[in-house]
DRENLOTI-422031 format. One record per residue (C-alpha): residue number from 1; z, x, y. Coordinates in pm, 1 decimal. Layout:
BEGIN
[site NUM, [Z, X, Y]]
...
//
This chain:
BEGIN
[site 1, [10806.9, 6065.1, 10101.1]]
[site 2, [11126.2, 5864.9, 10204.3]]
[site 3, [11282.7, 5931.7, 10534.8]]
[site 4, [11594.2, 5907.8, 10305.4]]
[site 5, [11559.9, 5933.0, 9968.6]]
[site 6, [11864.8, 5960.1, 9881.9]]
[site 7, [11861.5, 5584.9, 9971.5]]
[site 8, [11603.7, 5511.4, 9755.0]]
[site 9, [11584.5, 5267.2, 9454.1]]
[site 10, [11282.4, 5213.1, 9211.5]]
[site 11, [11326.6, 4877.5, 9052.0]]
[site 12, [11231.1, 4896.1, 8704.4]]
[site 13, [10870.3, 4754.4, 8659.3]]
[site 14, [10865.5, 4397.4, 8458.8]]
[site 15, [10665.6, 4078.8, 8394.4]]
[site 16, [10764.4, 3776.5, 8663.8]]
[site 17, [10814.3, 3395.7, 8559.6]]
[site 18, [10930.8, 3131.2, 8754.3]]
[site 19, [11276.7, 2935.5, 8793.8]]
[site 20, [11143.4, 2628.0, 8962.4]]
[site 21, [10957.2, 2745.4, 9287.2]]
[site 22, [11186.1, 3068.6, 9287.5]]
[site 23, [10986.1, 3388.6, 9178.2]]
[site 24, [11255.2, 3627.8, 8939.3]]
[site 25, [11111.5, 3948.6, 8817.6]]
[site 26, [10792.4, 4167.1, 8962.1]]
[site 27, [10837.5, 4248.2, 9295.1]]
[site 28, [11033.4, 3963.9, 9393.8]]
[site 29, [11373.7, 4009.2, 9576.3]]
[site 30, [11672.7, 4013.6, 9323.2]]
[site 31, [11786.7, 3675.8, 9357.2]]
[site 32, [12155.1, 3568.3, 9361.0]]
[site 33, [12279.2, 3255.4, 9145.2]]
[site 34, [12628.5, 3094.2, 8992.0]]
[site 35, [12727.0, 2814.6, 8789.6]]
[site 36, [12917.3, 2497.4, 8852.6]]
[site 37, [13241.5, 2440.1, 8706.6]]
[site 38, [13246.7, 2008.5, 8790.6]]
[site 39, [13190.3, 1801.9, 8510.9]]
[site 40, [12836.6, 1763.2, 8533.7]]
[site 41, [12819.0, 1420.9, 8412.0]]
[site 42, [12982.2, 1341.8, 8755.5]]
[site 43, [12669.6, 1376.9, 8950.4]]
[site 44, [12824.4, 1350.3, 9264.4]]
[site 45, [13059.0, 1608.1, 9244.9]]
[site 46, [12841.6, 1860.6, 9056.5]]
[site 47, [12575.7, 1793.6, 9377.0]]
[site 48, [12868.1, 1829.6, 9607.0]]
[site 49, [12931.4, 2213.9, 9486.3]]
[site 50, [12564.6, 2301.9, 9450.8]]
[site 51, [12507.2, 2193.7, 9803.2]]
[site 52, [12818.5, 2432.7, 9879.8]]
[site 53, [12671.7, 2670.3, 9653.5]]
[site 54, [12315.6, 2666.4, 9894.1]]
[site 55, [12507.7, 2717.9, 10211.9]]
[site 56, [12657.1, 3050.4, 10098.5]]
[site 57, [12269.3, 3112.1, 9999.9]]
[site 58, [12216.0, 3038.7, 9627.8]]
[site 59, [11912.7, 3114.1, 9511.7]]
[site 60, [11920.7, 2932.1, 9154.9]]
[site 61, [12225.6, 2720.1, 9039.4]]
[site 62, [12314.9, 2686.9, 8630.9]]
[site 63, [12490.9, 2361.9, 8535.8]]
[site 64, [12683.9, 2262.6, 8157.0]]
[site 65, [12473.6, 2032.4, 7986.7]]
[site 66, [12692.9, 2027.4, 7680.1]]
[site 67, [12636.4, 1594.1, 7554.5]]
[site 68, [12344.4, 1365.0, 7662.2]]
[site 69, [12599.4, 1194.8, 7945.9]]
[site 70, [12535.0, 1559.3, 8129.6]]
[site 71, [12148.5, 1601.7, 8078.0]]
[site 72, [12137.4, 1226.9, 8233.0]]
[site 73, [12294.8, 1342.8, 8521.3]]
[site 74, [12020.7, 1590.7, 8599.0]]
[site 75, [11836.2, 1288.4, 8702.5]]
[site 76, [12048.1, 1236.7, 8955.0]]
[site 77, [12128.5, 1564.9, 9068.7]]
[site 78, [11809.2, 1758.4, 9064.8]]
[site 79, [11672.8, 1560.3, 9371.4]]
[site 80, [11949.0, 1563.6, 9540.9]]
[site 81, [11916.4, 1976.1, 9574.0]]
[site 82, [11707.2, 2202.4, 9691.4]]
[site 83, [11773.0, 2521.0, 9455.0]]
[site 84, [11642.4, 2496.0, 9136.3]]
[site 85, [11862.5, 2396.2, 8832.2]]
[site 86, [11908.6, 2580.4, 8499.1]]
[site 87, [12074.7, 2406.0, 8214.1]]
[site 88, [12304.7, 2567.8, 7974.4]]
[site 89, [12238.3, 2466.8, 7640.2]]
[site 90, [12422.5, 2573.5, 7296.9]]
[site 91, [12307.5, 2458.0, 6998.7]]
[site 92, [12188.7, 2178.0, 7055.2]]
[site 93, [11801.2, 2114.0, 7064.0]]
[site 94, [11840.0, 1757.0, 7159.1]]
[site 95, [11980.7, 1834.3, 7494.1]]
[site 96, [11728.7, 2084.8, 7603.7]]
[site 97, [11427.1, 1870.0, 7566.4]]
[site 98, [11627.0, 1607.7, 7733.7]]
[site 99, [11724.8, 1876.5, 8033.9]]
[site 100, [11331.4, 1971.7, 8051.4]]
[site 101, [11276.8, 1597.9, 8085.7]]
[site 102, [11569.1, 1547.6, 8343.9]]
[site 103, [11396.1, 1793.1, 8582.6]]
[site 104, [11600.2, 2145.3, 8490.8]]
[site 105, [11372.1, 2425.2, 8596.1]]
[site 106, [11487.8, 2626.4, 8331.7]]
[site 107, [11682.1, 2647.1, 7990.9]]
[site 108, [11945.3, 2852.1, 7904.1]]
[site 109, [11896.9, 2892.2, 7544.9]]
[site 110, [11926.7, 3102.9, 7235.0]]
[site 111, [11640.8, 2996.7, 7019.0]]
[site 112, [11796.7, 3114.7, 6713.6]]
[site 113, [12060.8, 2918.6, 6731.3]]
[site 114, [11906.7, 2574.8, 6729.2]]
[site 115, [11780.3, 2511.7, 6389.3]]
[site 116, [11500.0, 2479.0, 6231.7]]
[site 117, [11183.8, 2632.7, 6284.4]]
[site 118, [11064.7, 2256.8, 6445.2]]
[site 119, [11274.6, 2257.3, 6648.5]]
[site 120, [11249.9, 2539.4, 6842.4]]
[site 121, [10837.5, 2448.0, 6852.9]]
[site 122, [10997.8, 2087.7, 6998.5]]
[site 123, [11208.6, 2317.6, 7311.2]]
[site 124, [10916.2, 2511.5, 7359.8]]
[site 125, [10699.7, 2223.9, 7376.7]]
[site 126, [10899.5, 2064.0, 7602.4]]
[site 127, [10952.4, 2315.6, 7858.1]]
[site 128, [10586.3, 2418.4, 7863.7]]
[site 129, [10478.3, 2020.3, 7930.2]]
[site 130, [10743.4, 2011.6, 8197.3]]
[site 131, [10699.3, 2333.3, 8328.2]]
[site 132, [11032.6, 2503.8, 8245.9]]
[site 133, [11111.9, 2858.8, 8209.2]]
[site 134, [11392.9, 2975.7, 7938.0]]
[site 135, [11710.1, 3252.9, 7978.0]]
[site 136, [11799.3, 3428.5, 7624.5]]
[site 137, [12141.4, 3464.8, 7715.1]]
[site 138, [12299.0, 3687.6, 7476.1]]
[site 139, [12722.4, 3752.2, 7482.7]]
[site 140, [12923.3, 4005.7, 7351.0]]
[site 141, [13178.4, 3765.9, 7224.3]]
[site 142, [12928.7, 3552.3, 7057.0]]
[site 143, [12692.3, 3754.8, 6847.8]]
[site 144, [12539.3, 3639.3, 6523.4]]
[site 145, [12742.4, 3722.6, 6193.1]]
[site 146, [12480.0, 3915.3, 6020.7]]
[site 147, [12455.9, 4131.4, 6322.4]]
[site 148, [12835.6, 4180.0, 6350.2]]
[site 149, [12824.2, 4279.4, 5972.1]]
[site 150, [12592.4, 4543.9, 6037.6]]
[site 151, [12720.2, 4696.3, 6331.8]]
[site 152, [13097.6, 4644.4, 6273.9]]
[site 153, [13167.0, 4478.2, 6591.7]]
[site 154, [12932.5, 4400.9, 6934.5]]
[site 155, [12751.8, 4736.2, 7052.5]]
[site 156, [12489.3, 4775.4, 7246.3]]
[site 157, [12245.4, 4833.7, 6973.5]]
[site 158, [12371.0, 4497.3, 6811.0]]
[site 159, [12327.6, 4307.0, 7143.2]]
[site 160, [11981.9, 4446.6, 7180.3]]
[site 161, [11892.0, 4349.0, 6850.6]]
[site 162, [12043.6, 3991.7, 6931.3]]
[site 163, [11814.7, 3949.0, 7254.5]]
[site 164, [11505.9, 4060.9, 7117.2]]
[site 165, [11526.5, 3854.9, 6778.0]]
[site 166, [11556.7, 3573.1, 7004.9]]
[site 167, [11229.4, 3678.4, 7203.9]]
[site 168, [11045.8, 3735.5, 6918.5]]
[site 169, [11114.2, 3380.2, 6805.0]]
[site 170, [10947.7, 3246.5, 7152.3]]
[site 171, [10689.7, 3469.2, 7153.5]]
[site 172, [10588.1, 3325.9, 6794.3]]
[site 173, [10553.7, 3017.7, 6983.5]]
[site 174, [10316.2, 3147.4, 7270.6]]
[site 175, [10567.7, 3141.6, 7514.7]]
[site 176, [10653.3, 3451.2, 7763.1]]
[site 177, [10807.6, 3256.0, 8072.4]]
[site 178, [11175.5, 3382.2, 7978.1]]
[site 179, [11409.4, 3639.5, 8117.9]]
[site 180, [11727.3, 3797.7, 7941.1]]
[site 181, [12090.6, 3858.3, 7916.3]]
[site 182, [12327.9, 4104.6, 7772.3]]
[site 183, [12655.2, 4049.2, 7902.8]]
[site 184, [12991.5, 4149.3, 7795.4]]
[site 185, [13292.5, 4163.4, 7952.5]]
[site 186, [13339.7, 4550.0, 7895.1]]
[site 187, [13168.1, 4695.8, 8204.1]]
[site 188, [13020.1, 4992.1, 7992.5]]
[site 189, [12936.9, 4767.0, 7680.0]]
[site 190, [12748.5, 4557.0, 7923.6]]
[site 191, [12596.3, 4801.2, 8121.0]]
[site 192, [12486.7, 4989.8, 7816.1]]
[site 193, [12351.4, 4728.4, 7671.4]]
[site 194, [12106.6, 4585.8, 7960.5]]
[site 195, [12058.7, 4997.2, 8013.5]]
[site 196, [11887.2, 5001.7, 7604.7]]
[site 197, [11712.1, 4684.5, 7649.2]]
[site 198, [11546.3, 4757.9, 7993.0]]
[site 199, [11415.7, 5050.3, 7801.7]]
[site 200, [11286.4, 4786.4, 7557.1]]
[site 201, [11072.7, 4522.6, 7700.4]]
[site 202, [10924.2, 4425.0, 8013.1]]
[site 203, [11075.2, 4034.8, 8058.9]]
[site 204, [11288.3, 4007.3, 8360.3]]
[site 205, [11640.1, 4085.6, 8304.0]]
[site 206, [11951.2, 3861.3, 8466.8]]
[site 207, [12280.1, 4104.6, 8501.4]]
[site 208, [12594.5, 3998.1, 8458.8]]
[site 209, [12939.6, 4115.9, 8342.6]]
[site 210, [13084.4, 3789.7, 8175.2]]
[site 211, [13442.0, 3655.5, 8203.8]]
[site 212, [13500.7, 3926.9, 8525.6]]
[site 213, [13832.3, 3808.6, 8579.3]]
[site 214, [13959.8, 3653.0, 8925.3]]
[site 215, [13865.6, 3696.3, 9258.8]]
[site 216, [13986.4, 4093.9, 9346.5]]
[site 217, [13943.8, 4194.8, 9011.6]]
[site 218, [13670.2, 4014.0, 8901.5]]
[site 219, [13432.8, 4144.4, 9243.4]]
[site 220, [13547.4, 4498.1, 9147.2]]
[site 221, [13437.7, 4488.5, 8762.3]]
[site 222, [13146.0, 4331.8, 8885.0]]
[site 223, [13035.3, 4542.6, 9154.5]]
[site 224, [13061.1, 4863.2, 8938.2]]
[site 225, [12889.3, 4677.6, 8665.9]]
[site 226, [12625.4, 4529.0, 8814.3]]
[site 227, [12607.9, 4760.3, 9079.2]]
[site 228, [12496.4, 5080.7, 8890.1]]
[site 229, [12270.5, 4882.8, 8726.4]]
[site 230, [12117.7, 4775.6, 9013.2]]
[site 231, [12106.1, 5088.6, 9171.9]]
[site 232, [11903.3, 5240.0, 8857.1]]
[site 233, [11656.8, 4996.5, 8914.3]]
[site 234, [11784.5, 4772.6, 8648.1]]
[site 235, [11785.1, 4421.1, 8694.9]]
[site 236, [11595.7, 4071.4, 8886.9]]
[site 237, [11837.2, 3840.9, 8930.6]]
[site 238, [12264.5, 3856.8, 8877.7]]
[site 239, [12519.3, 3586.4, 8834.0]]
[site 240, [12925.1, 3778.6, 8925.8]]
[site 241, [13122.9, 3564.5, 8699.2]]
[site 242, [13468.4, 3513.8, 8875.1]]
[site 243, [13751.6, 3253.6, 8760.5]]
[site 244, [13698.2, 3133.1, 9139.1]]
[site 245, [13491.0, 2857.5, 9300.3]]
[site 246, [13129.9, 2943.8, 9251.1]]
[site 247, [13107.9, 3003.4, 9633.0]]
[site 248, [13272.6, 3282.4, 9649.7]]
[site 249, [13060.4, 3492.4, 9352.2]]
[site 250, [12733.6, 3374.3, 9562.9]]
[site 251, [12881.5, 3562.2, 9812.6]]
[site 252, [13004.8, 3870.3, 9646.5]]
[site 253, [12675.3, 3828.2, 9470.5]]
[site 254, [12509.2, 3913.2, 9856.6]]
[site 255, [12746.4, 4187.8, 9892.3]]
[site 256, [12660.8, 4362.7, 9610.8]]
[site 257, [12274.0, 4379.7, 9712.6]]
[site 258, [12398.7, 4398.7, 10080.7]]
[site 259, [12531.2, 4710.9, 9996.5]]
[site 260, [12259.5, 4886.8, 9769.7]]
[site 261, [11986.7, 4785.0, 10074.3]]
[site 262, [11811.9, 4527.9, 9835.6]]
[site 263, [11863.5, 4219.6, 10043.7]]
[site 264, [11980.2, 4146.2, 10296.1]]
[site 265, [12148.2, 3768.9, 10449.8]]
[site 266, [12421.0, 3740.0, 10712.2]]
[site 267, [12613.2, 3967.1, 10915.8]]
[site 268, [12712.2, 4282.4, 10750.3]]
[site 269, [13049.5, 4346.6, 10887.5]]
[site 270, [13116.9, 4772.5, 10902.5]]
[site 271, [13502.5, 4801.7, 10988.8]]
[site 272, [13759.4, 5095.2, 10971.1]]
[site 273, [14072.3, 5044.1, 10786.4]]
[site 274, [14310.5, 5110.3, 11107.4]]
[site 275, [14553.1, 5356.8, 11162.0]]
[site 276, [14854.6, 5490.1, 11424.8]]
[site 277, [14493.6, 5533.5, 11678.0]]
[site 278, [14370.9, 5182.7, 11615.7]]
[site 279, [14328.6, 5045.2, 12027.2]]
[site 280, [14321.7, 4660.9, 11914.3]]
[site 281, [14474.0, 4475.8, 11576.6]]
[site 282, [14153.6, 4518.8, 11364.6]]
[site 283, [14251.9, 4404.3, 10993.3]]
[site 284, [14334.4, 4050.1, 11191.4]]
[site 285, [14035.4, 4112.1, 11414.6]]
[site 286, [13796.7, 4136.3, 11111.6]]
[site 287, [13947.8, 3877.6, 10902.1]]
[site 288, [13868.4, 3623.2, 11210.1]]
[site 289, [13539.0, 3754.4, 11316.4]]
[site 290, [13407.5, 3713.4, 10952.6]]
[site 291, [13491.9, 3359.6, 10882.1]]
[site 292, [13336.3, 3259.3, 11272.5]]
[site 293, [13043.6, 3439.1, 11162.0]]
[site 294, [13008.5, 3290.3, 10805.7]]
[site 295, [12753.8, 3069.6, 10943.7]]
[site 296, [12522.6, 3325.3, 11064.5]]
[site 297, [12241.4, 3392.8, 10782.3]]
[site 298, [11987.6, 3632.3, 10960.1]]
[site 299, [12101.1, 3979.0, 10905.3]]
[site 300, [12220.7, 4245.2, 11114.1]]
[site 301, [12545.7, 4493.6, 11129.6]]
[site 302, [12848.4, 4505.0, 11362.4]]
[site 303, [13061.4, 4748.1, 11413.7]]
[site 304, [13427.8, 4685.6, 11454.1]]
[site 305, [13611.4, 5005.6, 11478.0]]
[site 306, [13960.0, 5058.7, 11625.1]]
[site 307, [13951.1, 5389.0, 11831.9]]
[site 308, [13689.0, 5643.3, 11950.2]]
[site 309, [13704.4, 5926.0, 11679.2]]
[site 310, [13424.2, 5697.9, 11457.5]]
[site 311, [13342.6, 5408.1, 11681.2]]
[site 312, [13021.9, 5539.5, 11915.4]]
[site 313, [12893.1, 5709.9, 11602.7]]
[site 314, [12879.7, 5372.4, 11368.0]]
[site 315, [12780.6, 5182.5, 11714.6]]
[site 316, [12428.5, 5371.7, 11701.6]]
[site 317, [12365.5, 5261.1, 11374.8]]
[site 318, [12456.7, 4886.9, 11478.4]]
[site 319, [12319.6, 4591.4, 11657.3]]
[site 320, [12600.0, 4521.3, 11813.0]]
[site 321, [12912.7, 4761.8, 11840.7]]
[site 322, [13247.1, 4713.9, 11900.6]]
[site 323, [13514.6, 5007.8, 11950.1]]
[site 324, [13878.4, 5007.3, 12071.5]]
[site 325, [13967.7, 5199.0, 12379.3]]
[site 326, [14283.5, 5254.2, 12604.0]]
[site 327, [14485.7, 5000.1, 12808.2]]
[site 328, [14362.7, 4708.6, 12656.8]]
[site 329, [13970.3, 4791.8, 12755.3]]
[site 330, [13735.9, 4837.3, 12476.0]]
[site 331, [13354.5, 4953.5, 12445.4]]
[site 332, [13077.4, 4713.6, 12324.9]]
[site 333, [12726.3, 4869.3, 12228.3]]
[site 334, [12375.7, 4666.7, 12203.9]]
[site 335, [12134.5, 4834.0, 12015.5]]
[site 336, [12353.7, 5161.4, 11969.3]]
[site 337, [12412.1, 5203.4, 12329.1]]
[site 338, [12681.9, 5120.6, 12553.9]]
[site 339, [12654.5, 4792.6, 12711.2]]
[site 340, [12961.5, 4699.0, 12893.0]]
[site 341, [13391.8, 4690.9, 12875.5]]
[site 342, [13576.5, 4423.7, 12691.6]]
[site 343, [13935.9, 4321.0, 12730.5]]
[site 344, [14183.4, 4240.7, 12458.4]]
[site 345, [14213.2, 3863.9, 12489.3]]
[site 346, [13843.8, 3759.0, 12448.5]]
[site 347, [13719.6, 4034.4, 12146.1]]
[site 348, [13646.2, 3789.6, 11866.7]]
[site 349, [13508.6, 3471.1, 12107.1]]
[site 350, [13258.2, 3781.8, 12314.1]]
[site 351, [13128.8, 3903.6, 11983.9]]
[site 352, [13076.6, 3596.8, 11788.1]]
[site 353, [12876.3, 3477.3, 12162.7]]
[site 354, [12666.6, 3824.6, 12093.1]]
[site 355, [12609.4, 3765.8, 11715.5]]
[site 356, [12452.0, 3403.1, 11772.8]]
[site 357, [12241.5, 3491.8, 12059.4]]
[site 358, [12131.8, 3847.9, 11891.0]]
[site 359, [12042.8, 3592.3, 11575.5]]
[site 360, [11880.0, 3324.0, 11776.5]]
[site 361, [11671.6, 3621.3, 11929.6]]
[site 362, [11570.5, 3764.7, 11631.1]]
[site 363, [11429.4, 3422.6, 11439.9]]
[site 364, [11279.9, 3363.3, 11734.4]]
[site 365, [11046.1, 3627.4, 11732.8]]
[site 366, [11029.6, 3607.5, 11360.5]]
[site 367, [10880.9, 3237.4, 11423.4]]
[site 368, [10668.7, 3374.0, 11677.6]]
[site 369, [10470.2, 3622.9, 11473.2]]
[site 370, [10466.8, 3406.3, 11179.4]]
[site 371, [10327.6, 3147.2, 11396.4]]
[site 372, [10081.4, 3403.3, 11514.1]]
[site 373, [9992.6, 3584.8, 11250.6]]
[site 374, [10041.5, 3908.0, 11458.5]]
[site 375, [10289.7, 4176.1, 11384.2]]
[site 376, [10681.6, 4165.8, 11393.8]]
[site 377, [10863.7, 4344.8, 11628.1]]
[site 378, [11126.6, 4600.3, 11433.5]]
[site 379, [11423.1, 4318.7, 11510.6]]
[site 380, [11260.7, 4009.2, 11328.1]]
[site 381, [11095.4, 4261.4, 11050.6]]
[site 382, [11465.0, 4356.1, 10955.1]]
[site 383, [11535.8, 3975.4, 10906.4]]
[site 384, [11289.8, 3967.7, 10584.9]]
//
């Protein structure tokens, strides 16, 4: 039994294939990816934004390969990265044999929509000789006719039916190494539908909620889409689609699993809102102390709360605590235990000092029992 099961969440058993060196499905963490919004055929800038993209901690990064200008680019671009590509293709055949070619470690394909029966054995060819997996990516707002005729309009019992006619056509051709999409931009047509087709097969499953909206908005329908999927055990791997660089959905991508305990990278900032008993400006506080610690990637949690009705009680559950007191002097805690008095002017330069050297500390002793094979102590095992 759990310590806490309320905390508890049992992933949803399904196959795993590979995007590139990056395991998705099976046991492996839920990984976090986005899409570029550069003209891909400008190499340079489309590598510029990935590389932006793996800072913030992308795990897999999609690109537009609509005309042959863009799937020559992948030449270019795919060494000069170190997450593995995907390559959106619609309808045409030509430019996802030329994306295997190019280096794309997966496809992004509807097989049905392609053509001929040829065809789709020329794809599948391709991506097995060049060792490519493929996304079914099926959309609300982009369903086959004969499917809309018999439903009436996109359900989740016509997007099911979408995503598995689409399998079925791959698995004619001997070839399993896909995972699938059902997104919509209706939070409970989406959710619905990924809930009826996880019930369905056993091929990985990427969430999304398509065309979220903007930044505020578009993190909010996301997190309650994707987020009660994930927390039903639902899902391997989750794109947040935001009208906003793709930066910022690889980070609300992180927050979302931050927050459900599935993985964990960076500082995980727990703050009070403030009120009339706030010690210490904390909205302003906060705002600084998480763009100086933007930087950090090992996790932990700090505290940052603005009187003493909550602060010693979230400082014991924190590596490092931070909680406002009177005249000016303020309580820091290491470890959930008081450590020593803090005055106003240095709060965000003292805790960002804390936060590197707690970091540094904890990858060091991660590097130490990798190195020796011997166990990890609790600090560096909470880094995996």
């Amino acid at each position: 039994m759990s310590v806490r099961p309320y905390r508890d969440i049992y992933r949803r058993p399904s196959r795993r294939i590979m995007v590139g060196e990056v395991p998705v499905g099976g046991d492996a963490p839920v990984t976090v990816q986005t899409m570029t919004n550069t003209l891909t055929a400008d190499a340079a800038a489309t590598i510029a934004q990935i590389r932006r993209c793996e800072i913030a901690g992308a795990d897999i990064v999609r690109v537009s390969c609509p005309d042959a200008e863009s799937t020559e680019a992948l030449r270019h671009i795919v060494p000069e990265v170190t997450v593995p590509i995907v390559a959106d293709i619609h309808f045409h055949y030509k430019r996802a044999i030329e994306a295997a070619e190019a280096g794309a470690a997966c496809l992004r394909i509807n097989p049905g929509n392609i053509g001929s029966a040829e065809r789709v054995r020329e794809v599948v060819r391709a991506a097995k000789d060049y060792g490519c997996s493929m996304r079914i990516g099926v959309n609300a707002g982009s369903l086959e006719k004969h499917l809309l005729e018999k439903y009436g309009e996109p359900c989740p019992e016509a997007m099911v039916e979408s995503a598995l006619e689409h399998a079925r056509i791959l698995e004619d051709n001997d070839f399993r190494e896909f995972k699938i999409s059902v997104k919509a931009s209706d939070v409970f047509l989406a959710a619905a539908a990924y809930q009826q087709l996880a019930e369905a097969c056993d091929y990985p499953l990427h969430l999304g909620v398509t065309e979220a909206g903007g930044l505020r908005a578009g993190t909010i329908k996301s997190s309650l889409g994707i987020g009660s999927l994930l927390w039903a055990g639902i899902g391997d791997t989750l794109r947040v689609s935001l009208s906003a660089e793709p930066e910022e959905e690889v980070r609300v991508g992180f927050d979302i699993l931050k927050s459900l305990n599935l993985r964990h990278r960076g500082v995980n900032v727990i703050s009070c809102p403030s009120c009339a008993r706030q010690q210490f400006d904390v909205i302003e506080t906060v705002k600084v102390l998480e763009d100086r610690l933007s930087h950090i990637t090992t996790p932990m949690t700090v505290s940052v709360i603005g009187c003493v009705v909550n602060g010693p009680g979230e400082a014991r559950e924190t590596d490092i605590g931070f909680t406002g007191g009177g005249k000016g002097t303020h309580q820091v805690y290491i470890a959930g235990q008081p450590a020593h008095r803090l005055k106003d002017r240095d709060i965000v330069d003292h805790l960002v000092e804390l936060v590197e050297a707690k970091a540094a500390e904890i990858e060091a002793e991660k590097a130490a029992a990798e190195e020796t094979g011997g166990p990890k102590t609790q600090a560096a095992d909470a880094a995996e």
